[in-house]
C-alpha positions in Angstrom: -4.0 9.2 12.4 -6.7 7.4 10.8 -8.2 5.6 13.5 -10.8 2.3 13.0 -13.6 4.3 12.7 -12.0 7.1 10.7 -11.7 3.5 7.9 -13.1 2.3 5.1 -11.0 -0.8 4.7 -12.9 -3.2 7.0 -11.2 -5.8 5.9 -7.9 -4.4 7.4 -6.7 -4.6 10.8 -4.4 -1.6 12.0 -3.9 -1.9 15.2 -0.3 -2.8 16.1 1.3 -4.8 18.7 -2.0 -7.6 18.7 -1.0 -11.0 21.0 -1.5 -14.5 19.0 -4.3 -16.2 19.4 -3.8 -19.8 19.3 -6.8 -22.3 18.1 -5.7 -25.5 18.6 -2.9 -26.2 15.9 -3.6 -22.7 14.4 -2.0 -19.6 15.0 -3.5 -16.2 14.4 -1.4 -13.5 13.7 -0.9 -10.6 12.0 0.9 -11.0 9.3 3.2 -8.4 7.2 3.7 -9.1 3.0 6.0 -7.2 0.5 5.6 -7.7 -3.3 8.9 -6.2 -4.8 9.5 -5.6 -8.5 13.4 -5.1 -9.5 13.7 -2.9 -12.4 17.4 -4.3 -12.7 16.4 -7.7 -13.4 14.3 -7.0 -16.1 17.0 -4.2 -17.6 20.1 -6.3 -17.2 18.3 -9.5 -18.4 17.7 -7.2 -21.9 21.3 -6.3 -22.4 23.5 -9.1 -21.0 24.3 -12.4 -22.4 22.5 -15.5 -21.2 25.6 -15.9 -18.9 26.6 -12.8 -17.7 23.3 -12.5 -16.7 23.1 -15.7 -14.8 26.2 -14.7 -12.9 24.6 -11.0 -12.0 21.5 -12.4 -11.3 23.3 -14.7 -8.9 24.7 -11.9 -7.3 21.7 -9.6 -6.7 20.1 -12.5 -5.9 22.4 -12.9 -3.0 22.4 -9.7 -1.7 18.8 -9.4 -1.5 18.1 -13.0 0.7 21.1 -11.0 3.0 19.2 -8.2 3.4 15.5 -10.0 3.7 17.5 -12.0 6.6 19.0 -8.8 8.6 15.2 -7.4 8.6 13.6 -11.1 9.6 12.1 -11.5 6.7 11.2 -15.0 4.9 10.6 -15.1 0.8 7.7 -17.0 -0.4 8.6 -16.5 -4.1 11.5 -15.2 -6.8 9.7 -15.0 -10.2 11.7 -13.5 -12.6 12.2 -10.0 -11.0 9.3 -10.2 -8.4 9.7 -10.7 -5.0 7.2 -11.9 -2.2 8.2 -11.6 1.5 6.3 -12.0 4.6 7.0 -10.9 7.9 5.8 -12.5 11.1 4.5 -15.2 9.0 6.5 -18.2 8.9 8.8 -17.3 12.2 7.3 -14.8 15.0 8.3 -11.1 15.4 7.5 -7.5 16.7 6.9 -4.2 14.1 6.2 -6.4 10.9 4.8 -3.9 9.4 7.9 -1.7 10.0 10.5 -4.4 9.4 8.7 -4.8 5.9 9.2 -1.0 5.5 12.7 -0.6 5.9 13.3 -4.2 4.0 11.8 -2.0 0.4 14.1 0.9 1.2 17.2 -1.2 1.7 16.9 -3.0 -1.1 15.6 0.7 -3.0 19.4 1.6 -1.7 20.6 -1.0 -3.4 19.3 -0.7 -6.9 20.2 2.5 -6.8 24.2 1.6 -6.9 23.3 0.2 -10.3 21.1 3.4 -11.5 18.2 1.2 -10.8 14.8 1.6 -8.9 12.0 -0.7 -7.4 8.2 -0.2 -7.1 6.6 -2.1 -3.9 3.6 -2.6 -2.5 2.6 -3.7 1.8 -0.4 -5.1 2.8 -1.0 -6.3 6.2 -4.0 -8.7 8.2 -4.9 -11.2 10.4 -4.2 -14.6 9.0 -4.3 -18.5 10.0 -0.9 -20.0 10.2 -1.4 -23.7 10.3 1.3 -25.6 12.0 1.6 -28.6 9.1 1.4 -25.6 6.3 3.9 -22.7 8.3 5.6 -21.8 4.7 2.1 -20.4 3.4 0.1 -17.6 4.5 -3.9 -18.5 4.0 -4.9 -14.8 3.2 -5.5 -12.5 0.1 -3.0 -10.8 1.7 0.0 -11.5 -1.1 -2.4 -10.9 -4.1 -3.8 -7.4 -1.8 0.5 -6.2 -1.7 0.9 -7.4 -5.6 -1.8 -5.3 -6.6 -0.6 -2.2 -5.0 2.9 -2.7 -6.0 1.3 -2.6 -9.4 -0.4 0.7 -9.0 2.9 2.4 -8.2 3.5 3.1 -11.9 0.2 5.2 -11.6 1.3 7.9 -9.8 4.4 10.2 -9.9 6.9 9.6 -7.6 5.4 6.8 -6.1 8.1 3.6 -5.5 6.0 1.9 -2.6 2.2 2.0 -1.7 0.4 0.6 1.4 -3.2 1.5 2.4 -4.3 3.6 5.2 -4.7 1.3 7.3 -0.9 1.0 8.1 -0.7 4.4 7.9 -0.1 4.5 12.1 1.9 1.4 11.8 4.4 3.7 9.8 3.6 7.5 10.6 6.4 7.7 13.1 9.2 5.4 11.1 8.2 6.6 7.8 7.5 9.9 5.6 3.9 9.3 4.3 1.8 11.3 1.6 -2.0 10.1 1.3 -2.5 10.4 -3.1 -5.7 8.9 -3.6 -8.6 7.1 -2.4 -9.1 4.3 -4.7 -11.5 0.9 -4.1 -9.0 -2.6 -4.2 -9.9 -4.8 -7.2 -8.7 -8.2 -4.6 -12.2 -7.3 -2.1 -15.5 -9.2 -3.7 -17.6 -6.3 -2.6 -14.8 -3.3 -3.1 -15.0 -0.6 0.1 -13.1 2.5 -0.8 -9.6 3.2 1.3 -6.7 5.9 1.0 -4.2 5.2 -0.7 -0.4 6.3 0.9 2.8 6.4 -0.8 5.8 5.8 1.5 8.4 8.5 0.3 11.4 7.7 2.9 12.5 6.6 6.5 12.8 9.3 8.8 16.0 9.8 10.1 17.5 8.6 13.3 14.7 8.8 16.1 15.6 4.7 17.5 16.6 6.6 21.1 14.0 8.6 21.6 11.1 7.6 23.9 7.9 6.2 21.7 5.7 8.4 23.0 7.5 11.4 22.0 7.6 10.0 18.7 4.0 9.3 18.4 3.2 12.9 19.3 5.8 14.3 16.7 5.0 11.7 14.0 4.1 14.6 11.8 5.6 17.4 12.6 8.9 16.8 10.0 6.7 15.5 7.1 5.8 17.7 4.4 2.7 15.9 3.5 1.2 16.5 7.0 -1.3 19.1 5.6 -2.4 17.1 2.6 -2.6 14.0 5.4 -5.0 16.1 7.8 -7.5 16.8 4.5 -7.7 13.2 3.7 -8.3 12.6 7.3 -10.9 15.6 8.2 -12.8 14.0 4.8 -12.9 10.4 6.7 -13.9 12.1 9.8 -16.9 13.5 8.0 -15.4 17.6 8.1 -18.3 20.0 6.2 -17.2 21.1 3.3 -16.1 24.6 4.1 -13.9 23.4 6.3 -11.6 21.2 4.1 -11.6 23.6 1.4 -10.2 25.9 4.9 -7.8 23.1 5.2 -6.8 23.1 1.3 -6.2 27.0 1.3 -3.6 26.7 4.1 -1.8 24.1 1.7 1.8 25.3 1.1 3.0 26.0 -2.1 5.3 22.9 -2.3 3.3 20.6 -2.4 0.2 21.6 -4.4 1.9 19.7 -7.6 1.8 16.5 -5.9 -1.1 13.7 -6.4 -2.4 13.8 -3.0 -3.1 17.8 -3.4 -4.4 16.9 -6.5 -6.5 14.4 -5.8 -8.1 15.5 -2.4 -9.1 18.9 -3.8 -10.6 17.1 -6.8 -12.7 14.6 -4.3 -13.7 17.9 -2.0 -14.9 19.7 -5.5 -16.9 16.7 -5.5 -18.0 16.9 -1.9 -19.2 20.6 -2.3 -21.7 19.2 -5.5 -23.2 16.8 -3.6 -23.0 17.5 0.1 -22.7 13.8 1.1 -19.7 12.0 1.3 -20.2 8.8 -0.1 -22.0 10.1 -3.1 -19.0 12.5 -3.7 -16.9 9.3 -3.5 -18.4 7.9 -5.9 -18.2 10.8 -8.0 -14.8 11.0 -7.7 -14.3 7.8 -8.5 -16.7 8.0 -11.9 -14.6 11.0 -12.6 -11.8 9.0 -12.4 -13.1 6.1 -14.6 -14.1 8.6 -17.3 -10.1 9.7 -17.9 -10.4 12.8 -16.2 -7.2 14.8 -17.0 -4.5 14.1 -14.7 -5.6 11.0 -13.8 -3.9 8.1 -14.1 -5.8 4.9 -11.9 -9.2 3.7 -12.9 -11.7 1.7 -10.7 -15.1 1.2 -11.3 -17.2 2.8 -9.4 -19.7 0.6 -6.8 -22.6 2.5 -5.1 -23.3 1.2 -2.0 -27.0 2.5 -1.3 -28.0 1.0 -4.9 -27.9 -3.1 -5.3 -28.8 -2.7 -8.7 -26.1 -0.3 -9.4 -23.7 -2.2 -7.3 -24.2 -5.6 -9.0 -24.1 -4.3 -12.2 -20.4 -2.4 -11.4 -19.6 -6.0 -10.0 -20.4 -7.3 -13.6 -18.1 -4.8 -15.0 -14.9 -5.1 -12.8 -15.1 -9.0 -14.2 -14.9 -8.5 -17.7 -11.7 -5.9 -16.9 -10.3 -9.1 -14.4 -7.4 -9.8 -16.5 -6.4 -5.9 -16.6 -6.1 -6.1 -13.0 -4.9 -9.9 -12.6 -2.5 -9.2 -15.2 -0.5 -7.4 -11.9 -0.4 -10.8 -9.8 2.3 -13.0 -10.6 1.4 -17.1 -10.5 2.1 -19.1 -9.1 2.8 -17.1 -5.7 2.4 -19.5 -2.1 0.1 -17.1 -0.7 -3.2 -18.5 -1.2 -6.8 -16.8 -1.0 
């Protein structure tokens, strides 16, 4: 859907099914990471003895690295109740980016059996896997999926958040609603990127032919609509016709962020008449506690060096707001 030039996020890469490329003792590859917070843990560890406790922790503990094994995953880190896994990191596979989608809803499955729920977060790059060093993953890439795990409290609904660059990587495994466009505090010069929440796995679809599945990816998700606004707005769509595109919203889904939000960043469009000043708009809007909103970046204007260095100014002194989401230690290193 969102295509490289339709991006943002230059950082990211989205294009799936990318051969290694070996250097000499280094592998690159593109490498899939979770960040997982278990409500459970941090519940049960309230309201049971120091033992009992110990004994469910044990447990969960258990049947998590069971499930992280089926889905070929590898964990990098158990803090408390966070978990960091990486896929096609440490040992090589195909659909990391999948694999590492399916891994959050199994284990949402299982906190659910104790009235529980999770909140996730899956970022995805190139990285350098050194052969003395294969248990680390020299990226940003875990402190990237941490953050966004962290900003799943922001919105409603919201248990798992990736940005849109993956959105292809999951479009035809996954049900996906773009919410926001937001810029990610872990970039030194922030670019803006849509956000997507990752509602649920579609159901059955492993026999058809991947082509057909490509071409229906969204014809059974609700959020399709919403999806084509965000889109048309990356694409560079006049004004007139998003606010066409908004209009033929149904009725379900106007209470949702990503109607929210995109018809609050088009208002914005139709002010100014150029996207990247509505952008930053939006997101000065946002910073200023408009009502409704719940996720606050600072706002970086790209045509302005002034303005720019002094927003960079500003996102430092809120730094420990922001790292106050990454746990440490975590052996993924920037």
């Amino acid at each position: 859907m969102f295509s490289d030039e339709d991006s943002f996020d230059t950082d990211e890469d989205s294009v799936s099914g990318r051969f290694e490329k070996k250097c000499g003792s280094t592998v690159i590859k593109r490498v899939a990471v979770a960040s997982i917070v278990f409500s459970s843990l941090l519940n049960k560890e309230k309201s049971l003895s120091p033992v009992d406790f110990a004994r469910y922790s044990a447990r969960k503990l258990s049947a998590i690295q069971k499930l992280v094994e089926e889905q070929k995953g590898d964990i990098h880190s158990i803090e408390g109740p966070h978990l960091t896994v990486s896929f096609n990191g440490v040992r090589t596979i195909t659909r990391a980016v999948t694999q590492a989608c399916e891994l959050v809803e199994r284990l949402r499955e299982l906190e659910a059996k104790d009235g529980c729920s999770i909140t996730a977060g899956i970022a995805c790059e190139r990285v350098s896997i050194d052969d003395w060093i294969a248990d680390s993953i020299i990226s940003k890439i875990g402190e990237k999926a941490a953050v966004l795990q962290g900003m799943c409290s922001k919105y409603s609904g919201a248990h798992c958040l990736i940005p849109q660059s993956l959105y292809d990587d999951l479009s035809s495994a996954a049900i996906l609603e773009c919410i926001d466009i937001v810029r990610m505090p872990t970039f030194d010069i922030a670019q803006p990127i849509f956000l997507v929440s990752v509602h649920s796995l579609k159901q059955g679809g492993d026999d058809e032919e991947w082509m057909y599945q490509l071409e229906n990816a969204e014809a059974d998700n609700p959020y399709s609509r919403v999806n084509a606004v965000f889109q048309g707005f990356s694409r560079g769509a006049t004004s007139e016709r998003l606010q066409e595109m908004i209009n033929d919203i149904g009725s379900n889904v106007r209470e949702c962020d990503g109607y929210l939000n995109i018809k609050r960043l088009v208002d914005c469009l139709v002010k100014v008449e150029d996207r990247d000043a509505a952008i930053c708009q939006y997101l000065g809007e946002v910073r200023r506690g408009r009502k409704g909103k719940r996720v606050s970046f600072p706002a970086i204007d790209a045509r302005d060096m002034k303005t720019r260095t002094q927003s960079r100014t500003a996102e430092r002194a809120s730094l420990p707001d922001i790292r106050s989401w990454i746990r440490r230690p975590v052996s993924i290193t920037g």
